[in-house]
C-alpha positions as CSV (number, residue, x, y, z in Angstrom):
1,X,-12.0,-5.1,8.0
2,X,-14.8,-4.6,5.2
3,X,-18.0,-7.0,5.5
4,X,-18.7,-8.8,2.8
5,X,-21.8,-9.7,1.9
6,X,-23.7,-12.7,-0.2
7,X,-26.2,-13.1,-2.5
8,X,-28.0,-16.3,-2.9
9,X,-28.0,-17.2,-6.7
10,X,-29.8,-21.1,-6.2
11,X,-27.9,-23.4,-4.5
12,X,-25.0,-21.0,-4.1
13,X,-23.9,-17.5,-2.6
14,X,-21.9,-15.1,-4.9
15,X,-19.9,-12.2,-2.8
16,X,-21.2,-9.1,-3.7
17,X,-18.9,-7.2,-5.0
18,X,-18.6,-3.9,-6.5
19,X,-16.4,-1.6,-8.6
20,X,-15.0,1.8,-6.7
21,X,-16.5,4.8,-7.4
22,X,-13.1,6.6,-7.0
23,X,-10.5,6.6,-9.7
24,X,-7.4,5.6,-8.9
25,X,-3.5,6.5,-10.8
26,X,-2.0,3.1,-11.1
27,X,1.3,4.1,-13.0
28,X,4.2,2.3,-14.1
29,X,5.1,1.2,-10.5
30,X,1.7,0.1,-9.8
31,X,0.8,-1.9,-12.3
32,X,4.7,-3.7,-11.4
33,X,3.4,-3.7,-7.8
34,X,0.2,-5.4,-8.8
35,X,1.7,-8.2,-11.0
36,X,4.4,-8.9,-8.1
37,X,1.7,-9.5,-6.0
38,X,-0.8,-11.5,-7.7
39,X,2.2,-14.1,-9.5
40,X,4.6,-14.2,-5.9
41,X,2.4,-13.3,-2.7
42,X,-1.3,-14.4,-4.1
43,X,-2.6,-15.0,-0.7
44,X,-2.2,-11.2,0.3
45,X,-3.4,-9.9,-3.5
46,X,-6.4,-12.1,-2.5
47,X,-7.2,-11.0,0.8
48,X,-6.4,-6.8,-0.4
49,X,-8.5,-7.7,-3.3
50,X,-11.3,-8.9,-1.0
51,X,-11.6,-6.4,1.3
52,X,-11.3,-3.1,-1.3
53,X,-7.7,-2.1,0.1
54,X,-5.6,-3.3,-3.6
55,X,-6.0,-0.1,-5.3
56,X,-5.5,2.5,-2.7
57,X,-1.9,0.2,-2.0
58,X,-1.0,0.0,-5.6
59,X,-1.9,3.6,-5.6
60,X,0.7,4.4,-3.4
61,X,3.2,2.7,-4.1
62,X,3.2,4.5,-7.8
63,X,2.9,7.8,-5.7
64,X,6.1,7.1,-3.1
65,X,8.2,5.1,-6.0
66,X,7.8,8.5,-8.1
67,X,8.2,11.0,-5.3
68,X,11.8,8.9,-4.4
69,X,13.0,9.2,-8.2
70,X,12.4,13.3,-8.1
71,X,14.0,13.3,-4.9
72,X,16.8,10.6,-5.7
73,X,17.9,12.0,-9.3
74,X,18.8,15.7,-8.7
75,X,20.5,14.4,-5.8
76,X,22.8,12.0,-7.3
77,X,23.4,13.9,-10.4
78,X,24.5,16.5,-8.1
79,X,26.5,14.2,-6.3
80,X,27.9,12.7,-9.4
81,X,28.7,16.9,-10.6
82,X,26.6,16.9,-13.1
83,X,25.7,20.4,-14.1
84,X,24.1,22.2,-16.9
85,X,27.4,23.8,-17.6
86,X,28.6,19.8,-18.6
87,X,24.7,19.5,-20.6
88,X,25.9,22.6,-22.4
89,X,29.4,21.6,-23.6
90,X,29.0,17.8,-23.9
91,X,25.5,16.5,-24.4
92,X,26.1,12.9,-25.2
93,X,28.3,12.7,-22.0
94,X,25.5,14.2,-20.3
95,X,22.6,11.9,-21.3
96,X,25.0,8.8,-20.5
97,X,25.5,9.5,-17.1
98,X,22.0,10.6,-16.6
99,X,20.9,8.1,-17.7
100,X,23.1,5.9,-15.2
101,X,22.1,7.9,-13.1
102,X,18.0,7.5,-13.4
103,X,18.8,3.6,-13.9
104,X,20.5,3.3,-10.6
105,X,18.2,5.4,-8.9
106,X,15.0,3.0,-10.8
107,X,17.0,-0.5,-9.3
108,X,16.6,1.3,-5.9
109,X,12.9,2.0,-6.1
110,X,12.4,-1.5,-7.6
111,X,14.0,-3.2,-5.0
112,X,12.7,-1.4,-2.0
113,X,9.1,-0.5,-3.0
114,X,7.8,-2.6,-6.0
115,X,9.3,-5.8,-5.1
116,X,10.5,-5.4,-1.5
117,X,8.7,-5.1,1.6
118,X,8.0,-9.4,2.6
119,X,11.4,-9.8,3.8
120,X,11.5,-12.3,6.8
C-alpha cells in the first residue's frame, strides 16, 4: 500500500494528493462501476481512492465487461441461429433478436462485473 503524505497548512495536515499522469478509458461500464461503488460500498471507493488504485479498477472492469460482450454476442447469436442469410431476407426480425440477444448478454455483464463481486 501507497504512503501518503501531509502537508501542514496551520493548525492542520492536508493529504497530498495528486492527479495521475496516465490517462485512463473509463467507458460506459466504468463510469457504472464507479457510481456503484461510491453510492453502495463507500468504504472501499474510499480506501481505492486513497491509495491511487480507483482508476486502474474501474479501468478494467470497462476492459473485461467489453471483452465478455464481443465474446458473449457472436456466441449466442450463433447459438440462437442467427445468420446473415436471416439479416438478408428479414432484417426487422434480425435486429429484434439481436437485439435480445446484446440485452441478455448486457444483464450478464451487469450483474457479474459492474454490480457483482461483494457477495458474502
Amino acid at each position: 500500500m501507497k504512503e501518503i503524505d501531509y502537508v501542514k497548512c496551520g493548525d492542520y495536515y492536508i493529504p497530498a494528493l495528486t492527479v495521475p499522469d496516465k490517462r485512463y478509458n473509463i467507458g460506459k461500464y466504468g463510469m457504472l462501476r464507479r457510481t456503484f461503488l461510491q453510492k453502495h460500498h463507500n468504504a472501499i471507493y474510499s480506501v481505492m481512492m486513497m491509495n491511487g488504485t480507483l482508476l486502474q479498477h474501474i479501468e478494467d472492469v470497462n476492459k473485461l465487461c467489453c471483452e465478455e460482450l464481443d465474446r458473449l454476442i457472436p456466441a449466442m447469436a450463433k447459438n440462437e441461429g442467427i445468420t446473415e442469410a436471416l439479416k438478408s431476407s428479414n432484417q426487422m426480425e434480425w435486429v429484434r433478436r439481436m437485439n435480445g440477444i446484446r440485452n441478455c448478454a448486457e444483464e450478464f455483464v451487469y450483474q457479474n462485473y459492474v454490480y457483482g463481486g461483494f457477495e458474502n
